[in-house]
C-alpha positions as CSV (number, residue, x, y, z in Angstrom):
1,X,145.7,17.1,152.0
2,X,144.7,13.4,150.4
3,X,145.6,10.6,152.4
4,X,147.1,8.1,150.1
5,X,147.1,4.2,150.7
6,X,148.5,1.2,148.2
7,X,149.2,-2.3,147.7
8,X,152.2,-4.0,145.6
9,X,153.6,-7.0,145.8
10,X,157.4,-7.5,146.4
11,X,158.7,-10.9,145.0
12,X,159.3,-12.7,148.6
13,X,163.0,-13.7,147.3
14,X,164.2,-10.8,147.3
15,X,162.0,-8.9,150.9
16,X,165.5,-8.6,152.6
17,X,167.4,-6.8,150.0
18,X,164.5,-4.3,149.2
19,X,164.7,-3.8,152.6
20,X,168.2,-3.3,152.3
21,X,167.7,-0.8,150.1
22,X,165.3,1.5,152.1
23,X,167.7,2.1,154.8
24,X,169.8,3.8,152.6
25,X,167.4,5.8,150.5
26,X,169.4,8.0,148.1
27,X,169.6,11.8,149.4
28,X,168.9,12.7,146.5
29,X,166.0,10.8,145.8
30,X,164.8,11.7,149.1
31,X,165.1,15.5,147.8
32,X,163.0,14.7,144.8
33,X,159.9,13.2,147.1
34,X,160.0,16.0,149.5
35,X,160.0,18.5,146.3
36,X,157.3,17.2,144.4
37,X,155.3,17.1,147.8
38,X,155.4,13.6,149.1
39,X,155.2,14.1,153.1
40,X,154.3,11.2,155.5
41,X,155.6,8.6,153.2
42,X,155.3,5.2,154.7
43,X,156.0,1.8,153.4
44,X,155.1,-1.3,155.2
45,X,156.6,-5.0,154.6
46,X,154.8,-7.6,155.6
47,X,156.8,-11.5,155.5
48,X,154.6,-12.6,152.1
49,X,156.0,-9.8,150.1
50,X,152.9,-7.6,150.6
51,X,153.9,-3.7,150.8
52,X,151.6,-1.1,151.7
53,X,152.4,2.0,150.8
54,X,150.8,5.7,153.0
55,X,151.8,8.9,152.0
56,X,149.6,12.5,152.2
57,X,150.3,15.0,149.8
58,X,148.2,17.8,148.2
59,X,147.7,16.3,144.9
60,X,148.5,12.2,144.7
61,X,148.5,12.7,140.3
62,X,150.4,15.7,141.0
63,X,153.4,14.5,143.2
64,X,153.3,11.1,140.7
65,X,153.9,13.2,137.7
66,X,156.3,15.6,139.3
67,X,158.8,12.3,140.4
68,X,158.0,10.8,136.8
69,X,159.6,14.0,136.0
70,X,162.8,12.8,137.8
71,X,165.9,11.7,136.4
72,X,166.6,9.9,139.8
73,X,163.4,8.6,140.3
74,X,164.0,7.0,136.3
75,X,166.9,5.4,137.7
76,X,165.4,4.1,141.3
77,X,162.4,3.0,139.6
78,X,164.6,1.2,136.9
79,X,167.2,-0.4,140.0
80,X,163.6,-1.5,141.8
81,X,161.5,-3.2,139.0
82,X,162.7,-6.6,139.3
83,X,162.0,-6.7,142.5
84,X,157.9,-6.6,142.3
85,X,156.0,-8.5,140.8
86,X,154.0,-6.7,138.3
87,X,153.3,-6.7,134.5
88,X,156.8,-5.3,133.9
89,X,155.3,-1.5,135.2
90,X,157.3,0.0,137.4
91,X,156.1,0.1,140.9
92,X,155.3,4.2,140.8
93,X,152.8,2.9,137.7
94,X,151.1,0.8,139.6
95,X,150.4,2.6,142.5
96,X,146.3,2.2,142.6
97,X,145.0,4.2,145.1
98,X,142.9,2.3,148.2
99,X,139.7,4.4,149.0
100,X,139.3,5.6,152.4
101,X,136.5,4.6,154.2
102,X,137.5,5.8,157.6
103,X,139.6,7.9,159.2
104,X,139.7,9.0,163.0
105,X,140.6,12.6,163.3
Protein backbone atom coordinates (compact mmCIF):
# COMPACT_ATOMS: atom_id res chain seq x y z
CA UNK A 1 0.00 0.00 0.00
CA UNK A 2 1.85 3.63 -0.88
CA UNK A 3 1.32 6.20 1.59
CA UNK A 4 0.57 9.26 -0.28
CA UNK A 5 1.20 12.91 0.96
CA UNK A 6 0.60 16.53 -0.95
CA UNK A 7 0.66 20.16 -0.83
CA UNK A 8 -1.89 22.71 -2.66
CA UNK A 9 -2.57 25.92 -2.03
CA UNK A 10 -6.23 27.07 -1.39
CA UNK A 11 -6.84 30.78 -2.22
CA UNK A 12 -7.22 32.07 1.66
CA UNK A 13 -10.65 34.02 0.42
CA UNK A 14 -12.35 31.46 -0.09
CA UNK A 15 -10.79 28.60 3.13
CA UNK A 16 -14.38 28.70 4.71
CA UNK A 17 -16.40 27.82 1.73
CA UNK A 18 -14.07 24.94 0.59
CA UNK A 19 -14.49 23.89 3.89
CA UNK A 20 -18.02 24.21 3.38
CA UNK A 21 -17.88 22.08 0.74
CA UNK A 22 -16.16 18.97 2.34
CA UNK A 23 -18.75 18.50 4.86
CA UNK A 24 -21.01 17.56 2.38
CA UNK A 25 -18.87 15.58 -0.01
CA UNK A 26 -21.13 14.27 -2.80
CA UNK A 27 -22.19 10.39 -2.19
CA UNK A 28 -21.51 9.91 -5.21
CA UNK A 29 -18.27 11.27 -5.52
CA UNK A 30 -17.44 9.57 -2.43
CA UNK A 31 -18.35 6.20 -4.38
CA UNK A 32 -16.05 7.06 -7.11
CA UNK A 33 -12.86 7.51 -4.46
CA UNK A 34 -13.59 4.38 -2.59
CA UNK A 35 -13.86 2.52 -6.21
CA UNK A 36 -10.88 3.59 -7.80
CA UNK A 37 -9.17 2.63 -4.41
CA UNK A 38 -8.60 5.83 -2.47
CA UNK A 39 -8.71 4.65 1.38
CA UNK A 40 -7.49 6.81 4.25
CA UNK A 41 -8.13 9.96 2.43
CA UNK A 42 -7.26 12.94 4.49
CA UNK A 43 -7.19 16.60 3.88
CA UNK A 44 -5.74 19.09 6.20
CA UNK A 45 -6.44 23.10 6.21
CA UNK A 46 -4.23 25.06 7.73
CA UNK A 47 -5.48 29.27 8.23
CA UNK A 48 -2.91 30.43 5.17
CA UNK A 49 -4.70 28.30 2.68
CA UNK A 50 -2.14 25.46 2.88
CA UNK A 51 -3.87 21.94 2.38
CA UNK A 52 -2.21 18.81 2.81
CA UNK A 53 -3.54 16.10 1.32
CA UNK A 54 -2.80 11.87 2.86
CA UNK A 55 -4.31 9.17 1.34
CA UNK A 56 -2.90 5.15 0.95
CA UNK A 57 -3.93 3.33 -1.96
CA UNK A 58 -2.32 0.44 -3.96
CA UNK A 59 -1.37 2.39 -6.90
CA UNK A 60 -1.29 6.51 -6.38
CA UNK A 61 -1.18 6.81 -10.80
CA UNK A 62 -3.65 4.14 -10.73
CA UNK A 63 -6.44 5.60 -8.42
CA UNK A 64 -5.57 9.21 -10.23
CA UNK A 65 -6.36 7.84 -13.56
CA UNK A 66 -9.26 5.78 -12.54
CA UNK A 67 -11.14 9.24 -10.88
CA UNK A 68 -9.91 11.13 -14.18
CA UNK A 69 -12.05 8.51 -15.53
CA UNK A 70 -15.04 10.04 -13.66
CA UNK A 71 -17.78 11.99 -14.95
CA UNK A 72 -18.32 13.22 -11.24
CA UNK A 73 -14.90 13.73 -10.48
CA UNK A 74 -14.92 16.10 -14.08
CA UNK A 75 -17.61 18.01 -12.49
CA UNK A 76 -16.10 18.33 -8.75
CA UNK A 77 -12.84 19.12 -10.08
CA UNK A 78 -14.45 21.73 -12.50
CA UNK A 79 -16.91 23.28 -9.25
CA UNK A 80 -13.29 23.29 -7.22
CA UNK A 81 -10.63 25.01 -9.55
CA UNK A 82 -11.26 28.47 -8.67
CA UNK A 83 -10.70 27.88 -5.49
CA UNK A 84 -6.73 27.00 -5.65
CA UNK A 85 -4.32 28.69 -6.65
CA UNK A 86 -2.64 27.01 -9.45
CA UNK A 87 -1.74 27.46 -13.17
CA UNK A 88 -5.41 26.91 -14.12
CA UNK A 89 -4.69 22.72 -13.43
CA UNK A 90 -7.12 21.32 -11.59
CA UNK A 91 -6.16 20.34 -8.13
CA UNK A 92 -6.12 16.32 -8.97
CA UNK A 93 -3.26 17.56 -11.75
CA UNK A 94 -1.31 18.94 -9.44
CA UNK A 95 -1.17 16.54 -6.90
CA UNK A 96 2.94 16.10 -6.56
CA UNK A 97 3.62 13.49 -4.44
CA UNK A 98 5.90 14.36 -1.05
CA UNK A 99 8.60 11.55 -0.55
CA UNK A 100 8.56 9.75 2.59
CA UNK A 101 11.30 9.84 4.60
CA UNK A 102 9.92 8.24 7.73
CA UNK A 103 7.36 6.36 8.87
CA UNK A 104 6.80 4.69 12.39
CA UNK A 105 5.16 1.34 12.08
Amino acid sequence: MERVCFVLQVKKDRLEEYKQHHEQVWPEMLAALSETGWHNYSLFLRDDGMLIGYVETPDFQKALDGMAAKDVNERWQKMMLPFFETDGKKADESMAPIAEVFHLD
